[in-house]
C-alpha positions, 0 to 999 in steps of 0.5 A: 481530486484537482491534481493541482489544488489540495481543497481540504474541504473535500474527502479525497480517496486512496486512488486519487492519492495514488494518482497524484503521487504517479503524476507529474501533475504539480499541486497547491493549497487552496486559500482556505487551507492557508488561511486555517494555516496561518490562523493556527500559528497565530494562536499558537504564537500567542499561546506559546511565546513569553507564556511560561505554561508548559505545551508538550512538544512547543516549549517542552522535551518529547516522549518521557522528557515532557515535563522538561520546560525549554527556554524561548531562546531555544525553541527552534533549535529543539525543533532542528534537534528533533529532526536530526536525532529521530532520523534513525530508520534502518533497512530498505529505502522506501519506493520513491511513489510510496515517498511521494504519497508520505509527501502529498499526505504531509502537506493534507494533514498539516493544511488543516490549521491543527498543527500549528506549522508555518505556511512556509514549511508547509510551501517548501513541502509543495515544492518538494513534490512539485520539483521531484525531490524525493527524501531517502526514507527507510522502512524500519524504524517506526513503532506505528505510535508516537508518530512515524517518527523514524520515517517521518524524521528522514521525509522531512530533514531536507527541509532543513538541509540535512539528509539525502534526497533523490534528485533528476534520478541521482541519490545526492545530499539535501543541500545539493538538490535545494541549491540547485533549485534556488532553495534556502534550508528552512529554520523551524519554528517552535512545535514545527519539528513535532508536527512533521514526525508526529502522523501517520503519513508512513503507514497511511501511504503504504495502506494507500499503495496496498489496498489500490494495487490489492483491488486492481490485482485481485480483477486482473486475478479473476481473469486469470482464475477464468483462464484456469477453470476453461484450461482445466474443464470445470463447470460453470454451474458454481457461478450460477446466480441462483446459489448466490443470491441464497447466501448474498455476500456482496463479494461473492455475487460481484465475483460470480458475475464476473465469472461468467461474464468473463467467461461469456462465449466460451466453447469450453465451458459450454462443453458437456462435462464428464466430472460432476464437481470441480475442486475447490480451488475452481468451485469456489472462487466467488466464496474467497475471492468475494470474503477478500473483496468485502474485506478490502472496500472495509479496509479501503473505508478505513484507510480514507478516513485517516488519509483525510485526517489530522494525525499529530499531536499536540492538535491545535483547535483555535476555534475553541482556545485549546491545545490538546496533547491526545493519540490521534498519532497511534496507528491501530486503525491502519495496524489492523487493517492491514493485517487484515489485508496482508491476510486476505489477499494471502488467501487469494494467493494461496487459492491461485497456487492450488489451481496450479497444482490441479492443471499440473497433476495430470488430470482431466486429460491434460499431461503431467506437468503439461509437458508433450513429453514428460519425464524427459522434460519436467514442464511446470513441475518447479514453477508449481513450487516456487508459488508454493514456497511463495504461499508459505512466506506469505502465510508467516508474514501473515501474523499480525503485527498489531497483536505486538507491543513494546514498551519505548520513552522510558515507559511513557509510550507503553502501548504501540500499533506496530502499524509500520511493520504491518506496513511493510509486510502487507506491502511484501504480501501483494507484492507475493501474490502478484507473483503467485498470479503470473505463475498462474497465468504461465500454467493456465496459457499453458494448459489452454494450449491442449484444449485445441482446436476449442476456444476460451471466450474473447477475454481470455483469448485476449490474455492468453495472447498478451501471455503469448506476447510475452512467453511462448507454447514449452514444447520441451524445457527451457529457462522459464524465470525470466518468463515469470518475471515479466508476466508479474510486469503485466499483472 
């Protein structure tokens, strides 16, 4: 992706969304997209103004009151209504990239020439990104149908001067910021207020965040799970391509690659071993980590299709004289992928708290609790049980959100994704499992420790000086929180 020209014309990936929204790179509309954009609100002009005939969400009320008809005179005011009203969101505020990536992907699906949006408003939301103001949006609120309504409502009052913005780093009202920036509040047009609040811009970009962090973790965990084995003296026979290549998951091979080629060079793992199996936790990494790898390019395939997508409602086809009230809004496709992703990488968690419990249990001649002196110093006893409470929350995040619904409008919108809290809770799951990971990497630097003077391959021994870098040798007990705390920085 051109980090300063939005080509609709072209399918853009998760991880260019990512990019963009962690630059400072600014963006603009092709002259196709604005061409499509201006069309569209022509047509929709003629369609709408003096007609009469009722469009859901143009010249009528929303949800359950779509058959109210609204006079022309009052349609821009029921835009400004919709805004302000539908900003109910509650609980934590949103990261600001996260809120970023809502922004960036606003702007995509409303450049599509189906929404029916002013080339105005959809400029003011390219200044927004390129000028650093951030709406204040909240976490809870959306049904993941309908629309991010809640979400969605918060990311785009600004517009209208109204709400709070994140500006040069301080939390100030909209108007302040759009005043310092020589900006005018918008005054929005029929349909534009719906256009904004209806999509699936809050799902989409937290399904963005998740699945590119999940599948730059689950490398970096990989690396980790290579520490550990050498630390605990497994064998490499399980990472043999000959018993992959009999049971050909992708996932699974790529895994066993890695494997041993982050393992390439190691004395230890070329040392005659006395144990004939290692445990499953060792032995089978390529079997879990592979299923969540394979699971993740599905879920990543998913999650571009509706990043490049129109997702609000009414969608607008001039082409064809239409205006066609739909679901593109409902969110199932992003509730059950991230589900699914929450629960893989669950599971790369769960197989990394194991490991650590194997390197702290005193076999394979490594001390109890890899303390010199154990029972005077407890070592890394409690770290062993912070991941395993971490695990636990994770597997109660882990029931799926999308399996829930609830009835809203009065009935007319009776079936909902949930996708937002699917959202939000796989974010909280990676967030987790990155935890999970730095306690790992904590153990397994530490267990290397009593293999000396034998060394690990290159790549290891180079993360366990990073390790080292950061967090020293615990001859004897010590605080160890704020060790943990920046190791989860470097993963």
């Amino acid at each position: 992706m051109d980090h300063s020209v939005i080509d609709i014309r072209r399918s853009i990936t998760p991880e260019e969304v990512y990019a963009a929204a962690s630059s400072h790179h600014h963006i603009q509309l092709d002259e196709s997209a604005l061409t499509l954009i201006r069309k569209a609100r022509h047509f929709l002009d003629g369609k709408s103004l003096g007609n009469g005939s009722p469009i859901y969400g143009v010249n009528t009320g929303f949800g359950s009151l779509c058959n109210t008809v609204i006079p022309d005179h009052d349609l821009g005011v029921l835009q400004r209504n919709l805004l302000v009203s539908h900003a109910c969101g509650a609980g934590e505020e949103v990261p600001e990239i996260i809120v970023r990536m809502m922004l960036l992907l606003k702007i995509r699906g409303l450049s599509y020439g189906h929404s029916g949006v002013d080339e105005s408003t959809v400029l003011r939301l390219i200044d927004f990104f390129n000028l650093g103001i951030t709406p204040v949006v909240y976490q809870q609120g959306s049904l993941g149908a309908s629309g991010d309504l809640a979400p969605l409502a918060h990311l785009c009052l600004p517009l209208i001067g109204e709400g709070e913005v994140y500006w040069k780093g301080e939390k100030v009202m909209a108007s302040v910021a759009l005043k310092a920036c020589g900006l005018q509040p918008l005054t929005l047009k029929s349909k534009e207020g719906l256009a904004l609040i209806n999509g699936t811009q809050f799902m989409s970009a937290y399904a963005v965040w998740c699945v590119v962090n999940a599948g730059s973790m689950l490398d970096t965990g990989l690396r980790i799970a290579a520490m550990s084995l050498d630390a605990f003296d497994g064998r490499p026979e399980p990472f043999d391509p000959a018993i992959h290549h009999t049971r050909p998951h992708t996932g699974q091979i790529r895994v066993a690659e890695k494997m041993l080629d982050y393992l390439s060079g190691s004395e230890l793992i070329q040392k005659k071993k006395e144990h004939v199996q290692d445990p499953y936790s060792f032995r089978c990494i390529p079997q879990v980590i592979g299923a969540s790898l394979d699971s993740i390019d599905y879920i990543r395939s998913v999650i571009r299709t509706e990043i490049n997508a129109v997702t609000d409602n009414p969608v607008i086809i001039p082409d064809e004289d239409k205006v066609i009230s739909g679901g593109n809004f409902h969110g199932q496709p992003l509730a059950l992928v991230l589900d699914f992703l929450a629960i893989a990488m669950a599971e790369c968690g769960c197989i990394s708290e194991r490991r650590v419990y194997k390197l702290i249990s005193g076999q394979r001649g490594l001390p109890p609790y890899l303390a010199p002196d154990a029972g005077l110093n407890s070592g890394f006893m409690i770290p062993q049980y912070t991941a395993a409470s971490i695990v636990s929350q994770n597997k109660q995040w882990c029931t799926p959100a999308s399996v829930d619904t609830i009835d809203s409008s009065n009935g007319q919108e009776d079936h909902v994704s949930m996708g937002a809290n699917a959202a939000t809770k796989c974010y909280r799951v990676i967030e987790n499992v990155r935890s999970i990971f730095a306690i790992e990497l904590f153990t397994a630097a530490q267990a290397l420790e009593f293999r000396r003077p034998a060394k690990s391959s290159q790549l290891v021994e180079q993360l366990h000086a990073k390790v080292r870098s950061i967090a020293p040798f615990l001859a004897m007990d010590e605080l160890m929180s704020g060790y943990m705390r920046e190791l989860k920085k470097l993963i």
